[in-house]
C-alpha positions in Angstrom: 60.0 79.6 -65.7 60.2 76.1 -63.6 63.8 75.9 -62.2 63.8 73.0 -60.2 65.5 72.6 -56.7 68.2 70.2 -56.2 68.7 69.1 -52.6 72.2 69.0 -53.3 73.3 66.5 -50.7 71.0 67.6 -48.0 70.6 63.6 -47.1 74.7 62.9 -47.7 76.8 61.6 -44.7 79.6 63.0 -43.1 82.7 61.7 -44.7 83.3 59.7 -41.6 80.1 58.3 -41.3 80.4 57.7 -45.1 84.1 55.8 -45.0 82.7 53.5 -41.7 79.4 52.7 -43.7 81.5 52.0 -46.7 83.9 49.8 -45.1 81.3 48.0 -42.7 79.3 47.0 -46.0 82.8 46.2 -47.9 83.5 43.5 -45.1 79.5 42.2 -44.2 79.4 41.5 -47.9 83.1 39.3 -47.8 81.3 37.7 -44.8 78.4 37.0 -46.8 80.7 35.8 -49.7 82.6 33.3 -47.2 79.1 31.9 -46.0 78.1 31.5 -49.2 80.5 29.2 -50.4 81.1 27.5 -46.8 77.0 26.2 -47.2 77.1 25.8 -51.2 80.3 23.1 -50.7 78.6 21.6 -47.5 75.5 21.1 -49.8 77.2 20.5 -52.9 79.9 18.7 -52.1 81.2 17.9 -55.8 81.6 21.9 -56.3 84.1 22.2 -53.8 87.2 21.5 -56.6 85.4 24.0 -58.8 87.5 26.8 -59.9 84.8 29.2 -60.0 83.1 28.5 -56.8 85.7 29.8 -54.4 85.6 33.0 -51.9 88.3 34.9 -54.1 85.9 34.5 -57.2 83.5 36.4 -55.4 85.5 38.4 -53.4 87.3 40.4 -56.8 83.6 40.9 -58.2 81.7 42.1 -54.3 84.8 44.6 -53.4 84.4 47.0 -56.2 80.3 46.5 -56.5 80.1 47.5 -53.0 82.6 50.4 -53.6 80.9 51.7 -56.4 78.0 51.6 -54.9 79.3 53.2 -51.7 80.2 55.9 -53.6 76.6 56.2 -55.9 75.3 56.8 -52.4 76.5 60.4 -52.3 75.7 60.9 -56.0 72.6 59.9 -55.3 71.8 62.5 -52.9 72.9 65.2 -55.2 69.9 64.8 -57.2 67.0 63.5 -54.7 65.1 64.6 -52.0 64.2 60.9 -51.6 67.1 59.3 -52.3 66.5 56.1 -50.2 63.5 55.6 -52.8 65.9 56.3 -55.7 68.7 54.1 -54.5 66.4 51.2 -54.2 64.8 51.4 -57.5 68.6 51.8 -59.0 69.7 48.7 -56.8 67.0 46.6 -58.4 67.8 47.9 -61.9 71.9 47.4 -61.7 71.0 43.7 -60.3 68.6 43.2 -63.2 71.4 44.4 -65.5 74.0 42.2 -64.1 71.8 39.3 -64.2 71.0 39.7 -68.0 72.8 37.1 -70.4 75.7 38.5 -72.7 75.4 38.3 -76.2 77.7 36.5 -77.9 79.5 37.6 -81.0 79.8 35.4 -83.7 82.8 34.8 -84.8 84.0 35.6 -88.0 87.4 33.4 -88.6 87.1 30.3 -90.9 88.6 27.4 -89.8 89.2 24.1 -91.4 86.1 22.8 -90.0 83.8 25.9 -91.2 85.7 25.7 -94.6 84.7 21.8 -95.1 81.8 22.6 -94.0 81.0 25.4 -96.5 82.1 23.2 -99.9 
Protein backbone atom coordinates (compact mmCIF):
# COMPACT_ATOMS: atom_id res chain seq x y z
CA UNK A 1 0.00 0.00 0.00
CA UNK A 2 1.25 3.79 -0.96
CA UNK A 3 1.47 5.61 2.40
CA UNK A 4 2.78 8.82 1.57
CA UNK A 5 5.56 10.80 3.52
CA UNK A 6 4.79 14.08 4.97
CA UNK A 7 7.74 16.30 5.57
CA UNK A 8 6.06 17.40 8.54
CA UNK A 9 7.70 20.76 8.92
CA UNK A 10 11.12 19.82 7.81
CA UNK A 11 11.34 23.46 5.98
CA UNK A 12 9.41 25.35 9.14
CA UNK A 13 11.43 28.20 11.02
CA UNK A 14 12.39 28.39 14.38
CA UNK A 15 9.79 30.22 16.36
CA UNK A 16 12.11 33.15 16.57
CA UNK A 17 13.02 33.29 13.21
CA UNK A 18 9.18 32.84 12.50
CA UNK A 19 7.94 35.87 15.03
CA UNK A 20 10.94 38.37 13.35
CA UNK A 21 9.88 37.28 9.76
CA UNK A 22 6.23 37.78 10.80
CA UNK A 23 6.74 41.07 12.22
CA UNK A 24 9.34 42.40 9.66
CA UNK A 25 6.59 41.58 6.82
CA UNK A 26 3.61 43.01 9.24
CA UNK A 27 5.56 46.44 9.24
CA UNK A 28 7.27 46.41 5.33
CA UNK A 29 3.73 45.93 4.30
CA UNK A 30 2.26 49.25 6.57
CA UNK A 31 5.31 50.86 4.88
CA UNK A 32 4.11 49.85 1.64
CA UNK A 33 0.46 50.91 2.60
CA UNK A 34 1.81 54.54 3.70
CA UNK A 35 3.63 54.83 0.24
CA UNK A 36 0.82 53.92 -1.39
CA UNK A 37 -1.40 56.50 -0.44
CA UNK A 38 1.48 59.29 0.01
CA UNK A 39 2.00 58.75 -4.22
CA UNK A 40 -1.86 58.02 -5.09
CA UNK A 41 -2.88 61.69 -3.24
CA UNK A 42 0.32 63.35 -4.80
CA UNK A 43 -0.97 61.98 -8.18
CA UNK A 44 -4.58 62.24 -7.48
CA UNK A 45 -4.87 64.99 -5.74
CA UNK A 46 -8.90 65.08 -5.58
CA UNK A 47 -8.69 61.60 -3.57
CA UNK A 48 -6.95 62.93 -0.81
CA UNK A 49 -10.61 63.84 1.10
CA UNK A 50 -11.76 60.38 0.23
CA UNK A 51 -12.78 58.33 3.09
CA UNK A 52 -11.62 55.20 1.71
CA UNK A 53 -8.31 56.13 0.40
CA UNK A 54 -6.50 56.62 3.69
CA UNK A 55 -3.52 54.46 5.40
CA UNK A 56 -5.91 53.16 8.24
CA UNK A 57 -8.27 51.71 5.45
CA UNK A 58 -5.55 49.75 4.39
CA UNK A 59 -3.79 49.24 7.38
CA UNK A 60 -7.16 47.16 9.23
CA UNK A 61 -7.30 44.95 5.87
CA UNK A 62 -2.88 44.38 5.38
CA UNK A 63 -2.40 43.52 9.39
CA UNK A 64 -4.48 40.47 9.52
CA UNK A 65 -3.70 39.33 5.61
CA UNK A 66 -0.15 39.36 6.49
CA UNK A 67 -0.84 37.51 9.88
CA UNK A 68 -2.73 34.97 8.32
CA UNK A 69 -0.54 34.45 6.01
CA UNK A 70 2.50 34.39 8.41
CA UNK A 71 0.92 31.84 10.05
CA UNK A 72 -0.09 29.56 6.56
CA UNK A 73 3.63 29.52 6.25
CA UNK A 74 4.12 26.83 8.89
CA UNK A 75 1.00 25.06 7.73
CA UNK A 76 2.34 25.01 4.65
CA UNK A 77 5.33 23.15 5.46
CA UNK A 78 3.34 20.48 7.17
CA UNK A 79 2.25 19.14 4.08
CA UNK A 80 5.18 20.01 1.36
CA UNK A 81 8.42 19.08 0.64
CA UNK A 82 8.34 22.13 -1.67
CA UNK A 83 6.53 24.46 0.06
CA UNK A 84 8.08 27.62 -1.44
CA UNK A 85 6.37 26.31 -4.74
CA UNK A 86 3.08 25.65 -2.85
CA UNK A 87 3.01 28.91 -1.12
CA UNK A 88 3.38 30.78 -4.29
CA UNK A 89 0.76 29.09 -6.24
CA UNK A 90 -1.59 29.61 -2.99
CA UNK A 91 -0.47 33.43 -2.88
CA UNK A 92 -1.61 33.86 -6.53
CA UNK A 93 -4.88 31.96 -5.89
CA UNK A 94 -5.99 33.92 -2.41
CA UNK A 95 -5.11 37.30 -4.49
CA UNK A 96 -7.23 35.98 -7.38
CA UNK A 97 -9.99 35.25 -4.75
CA UNK A 98 -9.86 38.53 -3.12
CA UNK A 99 -9.90 40.26 -6.39
CA UNK A 100 -13.19 38.58 -7.57
CA UNK A 101 -16.47 40.77 -7.57
CA UNK A 102 -19.10 39.96 -4.75
CA UNK A 103 -22.38 38.94 -5.67
CA UNK A 104 -25.00 40.86 -4.69
CA UNK A 105 -28.19 39.66 -3.29
CA UNK A 106 -31.21 40.92 -4.38
CA UNK A 107 -33.22 42.14 -2.19
CA UNK A 108 -36.36 40.92 -1.34
CA UNK A 109 -38.38 43.97 0.64
CA UNK A 110 -41.00 45.90 -1.36
CA UNK A 111 -41.01 49.37 -1.08
CA UNK A 112 -43.38 52.02 -2.24
CA UNK A 113 -41.46 52.47 -5.24
CA UNK A 114 -41.34 48.55 -6.17
CA UNK A 115 -45.02 48.43 -5.20
CA UNK A 116 -46.00 51.28 -7.84
CA UNK A 117 -43.98 49.87 -9.87
CA UNK A 118 -45.56 46.37 -9.80
CA UNK A 119 -49.53 47.72 -10.45
Amino acid sequence: MLQPRLPLGAAAARAGRFLVAAVVSIIGSLAACAAVVAIGTTIFPATSGYDHFRFLDYAKLTVPGVAAAALAWPVVTLFSSRARRLFAWLTVLVMLGGMAPARRRQSRVSTPCSQMRDT
